[in-house]
C-alpha positions as CSV (number, residue, x, y, z in Angstrom):
1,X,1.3,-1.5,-19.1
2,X,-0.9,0.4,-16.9
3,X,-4.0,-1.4,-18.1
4,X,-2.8,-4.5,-17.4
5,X,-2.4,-4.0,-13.8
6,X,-6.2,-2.7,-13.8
7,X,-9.2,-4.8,-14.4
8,X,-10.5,-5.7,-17.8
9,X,-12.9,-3.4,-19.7
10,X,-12.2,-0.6,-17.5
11,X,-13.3,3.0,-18.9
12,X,-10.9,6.6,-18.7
13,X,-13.5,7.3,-15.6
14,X,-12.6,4.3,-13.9
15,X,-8.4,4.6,-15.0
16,X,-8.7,8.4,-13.5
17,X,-10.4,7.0,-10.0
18,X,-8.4,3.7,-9.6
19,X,-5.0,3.9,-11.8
20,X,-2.7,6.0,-9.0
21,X,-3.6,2.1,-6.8
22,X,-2.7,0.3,-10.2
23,X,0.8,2.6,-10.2
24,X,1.4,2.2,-6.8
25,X,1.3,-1.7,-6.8
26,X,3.4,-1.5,-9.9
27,X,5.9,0.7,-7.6
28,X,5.7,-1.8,-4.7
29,X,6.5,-5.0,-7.9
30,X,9.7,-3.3,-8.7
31,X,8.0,-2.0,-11.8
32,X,9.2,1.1,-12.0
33,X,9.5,2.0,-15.7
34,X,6.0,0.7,-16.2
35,X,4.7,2.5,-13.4
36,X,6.6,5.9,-15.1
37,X,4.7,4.9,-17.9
38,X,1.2,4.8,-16.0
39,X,2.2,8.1,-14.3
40,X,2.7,9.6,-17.6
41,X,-0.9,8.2,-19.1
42,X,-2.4,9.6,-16.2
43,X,-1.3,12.6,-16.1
44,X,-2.5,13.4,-19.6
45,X,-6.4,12.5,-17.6
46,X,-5.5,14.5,-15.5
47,X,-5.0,17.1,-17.5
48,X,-8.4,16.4,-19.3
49,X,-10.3,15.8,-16.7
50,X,-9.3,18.8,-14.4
51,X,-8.9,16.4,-11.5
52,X,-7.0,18.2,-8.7
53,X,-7.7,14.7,-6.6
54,X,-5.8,12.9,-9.1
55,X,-3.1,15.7,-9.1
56,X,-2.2,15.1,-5.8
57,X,-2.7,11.2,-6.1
58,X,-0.1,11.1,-9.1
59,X,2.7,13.4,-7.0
60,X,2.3,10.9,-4.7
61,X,3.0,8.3,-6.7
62,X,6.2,9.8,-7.7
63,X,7.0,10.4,-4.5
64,X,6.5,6.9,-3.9
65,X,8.7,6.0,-6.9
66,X,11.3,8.0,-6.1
67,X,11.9,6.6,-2.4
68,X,11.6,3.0,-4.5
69,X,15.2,4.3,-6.2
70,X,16.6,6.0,-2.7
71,X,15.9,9.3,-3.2
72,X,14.6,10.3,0.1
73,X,14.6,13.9,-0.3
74,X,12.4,14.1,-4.0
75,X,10.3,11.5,-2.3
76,X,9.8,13.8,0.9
77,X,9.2,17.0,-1.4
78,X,6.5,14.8,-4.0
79,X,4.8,13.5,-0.9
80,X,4.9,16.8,1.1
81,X,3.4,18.5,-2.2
82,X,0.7,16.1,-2.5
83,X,0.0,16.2,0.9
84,X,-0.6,19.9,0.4
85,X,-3.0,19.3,-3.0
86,X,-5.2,16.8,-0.5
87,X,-5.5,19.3,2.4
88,X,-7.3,21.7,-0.7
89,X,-10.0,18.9,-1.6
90,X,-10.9,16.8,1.8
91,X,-10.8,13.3,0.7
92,X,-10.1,11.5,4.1
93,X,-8.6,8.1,2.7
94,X,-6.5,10.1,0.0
95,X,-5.0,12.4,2.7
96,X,-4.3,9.2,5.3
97,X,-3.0,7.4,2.4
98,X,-0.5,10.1,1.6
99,X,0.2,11.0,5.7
100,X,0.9,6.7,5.3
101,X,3.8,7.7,2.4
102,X,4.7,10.8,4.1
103,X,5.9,9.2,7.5
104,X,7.5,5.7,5.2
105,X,9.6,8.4,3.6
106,X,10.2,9.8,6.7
107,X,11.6,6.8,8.5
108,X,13.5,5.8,5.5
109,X,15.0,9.6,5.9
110,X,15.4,8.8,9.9
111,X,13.0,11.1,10.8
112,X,11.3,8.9,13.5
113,X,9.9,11.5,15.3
114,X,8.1,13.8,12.3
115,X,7.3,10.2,10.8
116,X,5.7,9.1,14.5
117,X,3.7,11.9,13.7
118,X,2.6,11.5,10.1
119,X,2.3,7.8,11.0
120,X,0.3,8.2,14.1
121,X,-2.3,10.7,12.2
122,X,-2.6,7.9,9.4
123,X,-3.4,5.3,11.6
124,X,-6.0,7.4,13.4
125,X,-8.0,8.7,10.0
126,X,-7.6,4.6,8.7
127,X,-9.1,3.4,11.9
128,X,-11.9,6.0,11.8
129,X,-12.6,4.8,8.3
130,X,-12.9,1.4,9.3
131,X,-9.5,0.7,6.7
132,X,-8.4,-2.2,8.6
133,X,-5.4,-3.4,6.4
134,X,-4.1,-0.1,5.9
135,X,-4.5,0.7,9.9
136,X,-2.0,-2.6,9.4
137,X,0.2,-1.0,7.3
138,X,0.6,1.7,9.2
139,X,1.0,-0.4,12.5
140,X,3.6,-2.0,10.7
141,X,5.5,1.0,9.8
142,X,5.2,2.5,13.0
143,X,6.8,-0.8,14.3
144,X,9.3,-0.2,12.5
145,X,10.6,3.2,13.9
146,X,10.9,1.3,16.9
147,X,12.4,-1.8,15.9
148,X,10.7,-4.3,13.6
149,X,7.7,-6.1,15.6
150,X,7.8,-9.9,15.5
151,X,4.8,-11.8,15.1
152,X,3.5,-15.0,17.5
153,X,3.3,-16.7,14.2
154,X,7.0,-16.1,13.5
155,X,5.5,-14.3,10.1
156,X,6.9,-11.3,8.0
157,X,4.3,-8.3,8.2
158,X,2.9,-9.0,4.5
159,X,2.8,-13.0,5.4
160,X,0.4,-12.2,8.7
161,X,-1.6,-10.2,6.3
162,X,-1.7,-13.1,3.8
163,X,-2.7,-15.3,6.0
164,X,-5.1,-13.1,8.1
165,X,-7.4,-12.9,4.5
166,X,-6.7,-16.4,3.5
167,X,-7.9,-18.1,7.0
168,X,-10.9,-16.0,6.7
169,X,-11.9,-17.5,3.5
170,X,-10.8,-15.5,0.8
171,X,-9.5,-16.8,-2.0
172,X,-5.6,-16.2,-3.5
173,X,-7.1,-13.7,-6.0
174,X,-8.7,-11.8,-4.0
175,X,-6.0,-11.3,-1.4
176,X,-4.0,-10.0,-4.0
177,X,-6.6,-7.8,-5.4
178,X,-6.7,-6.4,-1.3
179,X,-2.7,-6.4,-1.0
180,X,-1.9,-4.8,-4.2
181,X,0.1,-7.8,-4.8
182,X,0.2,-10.7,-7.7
183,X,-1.9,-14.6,-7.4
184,X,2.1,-15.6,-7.7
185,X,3.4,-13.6,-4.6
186,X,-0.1,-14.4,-3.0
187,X,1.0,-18.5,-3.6
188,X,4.8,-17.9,-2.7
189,X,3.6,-16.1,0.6
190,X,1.3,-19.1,1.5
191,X,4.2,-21.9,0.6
192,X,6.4,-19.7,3.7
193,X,3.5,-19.6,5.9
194,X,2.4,-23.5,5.7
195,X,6.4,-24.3,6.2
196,X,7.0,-21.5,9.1
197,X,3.7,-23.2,11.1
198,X,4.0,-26.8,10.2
199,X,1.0,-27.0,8.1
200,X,-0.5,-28.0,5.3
201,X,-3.8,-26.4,4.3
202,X,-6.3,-23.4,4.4
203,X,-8.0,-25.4,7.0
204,X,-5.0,-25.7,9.0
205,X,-4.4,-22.1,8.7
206,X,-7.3,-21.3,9.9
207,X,-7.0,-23.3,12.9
208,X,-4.2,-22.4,14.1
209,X,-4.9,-18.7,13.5
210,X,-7.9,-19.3,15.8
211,X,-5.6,-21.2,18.6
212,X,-2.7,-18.3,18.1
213,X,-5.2,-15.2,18.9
């Protein structure tokens, strides 16, 4: 099941360097025994391979999976672990990707101030890297420990993102190839967003994006 959640024709090199994204959009579908499945796979690469990046990108991943079932204290210890493995091999976007679990896992443990801080060191490494979606993802999750933010728009976090992508000219495949989400949830998304602002098109969209900011 893992391959089908990657792009066609993709070699072991390519699985080792982009499956832990294909496992965590699996996680974030509700997929869970088919992202076990992935984790499983990979491992075995892992293994192979003697990647200590994909190590720590894989207990992340079942830290990830285990705060999708409500175990916030596995999740804390997989994500603390992995946070651990990335400090050992400096891979900025890895180690703000897993500061981004740490702190979700953390709020979800109501930990606001330890996830403020895992949160808040995210958000800086994501903005240095120019990661503007996930500098939104973390905004978002920092809104969170404070009470959720509400938009201008009136939109959910992942419909503002949707729409952010789609008034800018991307098409629904490719903002679910940059949301880690599917073309289906991509359309769903769009049908709330044209009924929330009265519209009726991308053009619209973009309009009143423009007008909004």
């Amino acid at each position: 099941m893992l391959a089908a959640a990657l792009p066609g024709g993709i070699g072991e090199p390519d699985e080792v360097r982009f499956g832990p994204y294909a496992i965590e959009a699996l996680i974030s579908l509700g997929r869970a025994r088919d992202a076990t499945g992935g984790i499983t796979h990979l491992q075995g690469l892992a293994r192979g391979a003697h990647s200590p990046s994909l190590g720590a990108a894989l207990e992340r991943c079942r830290g990830l999976l285990a705060l999708g079932h409500g175990d916030t204290a596995a999740a804390l210890s997989r994500i603390e672990h992995a946070l651990d493995l990335s400090d050992r091999i400096p891979i900025p976007f890895e180690q703000a990707r897993t500061l981004l679990a740490l702190g979700t896992a953390q709020r979800r443990a109501k930990g606001r101030a330890a996830a403020r801080r895992s949160l808040g060191q995210a958000l800086d490494s994501f903005d240095r890297l120019g990661a503007r979606l996930w500098a939104e993802r973390t905004r978002d999750e920092l809104a969170r420990i404070g009470g959720r933010a509400r938009s201008p728009h009136g939109l959910s976090a992942t419909e503002q993102r949707v729409a952010a992508l789609v008034a800018a000219g991307h098409t629904n495949r490719e903002v679910a190839a940059e949301l880690f989400l599917t073309v289906h949830t991509v359309e769903k998304a769009l049908t709330r967003i044209y009924a929330k602002l009265g519209i009726r098109s991308r053009t619209e969209l973009a309009r009143k994006l423009a007008v909004k900011e």
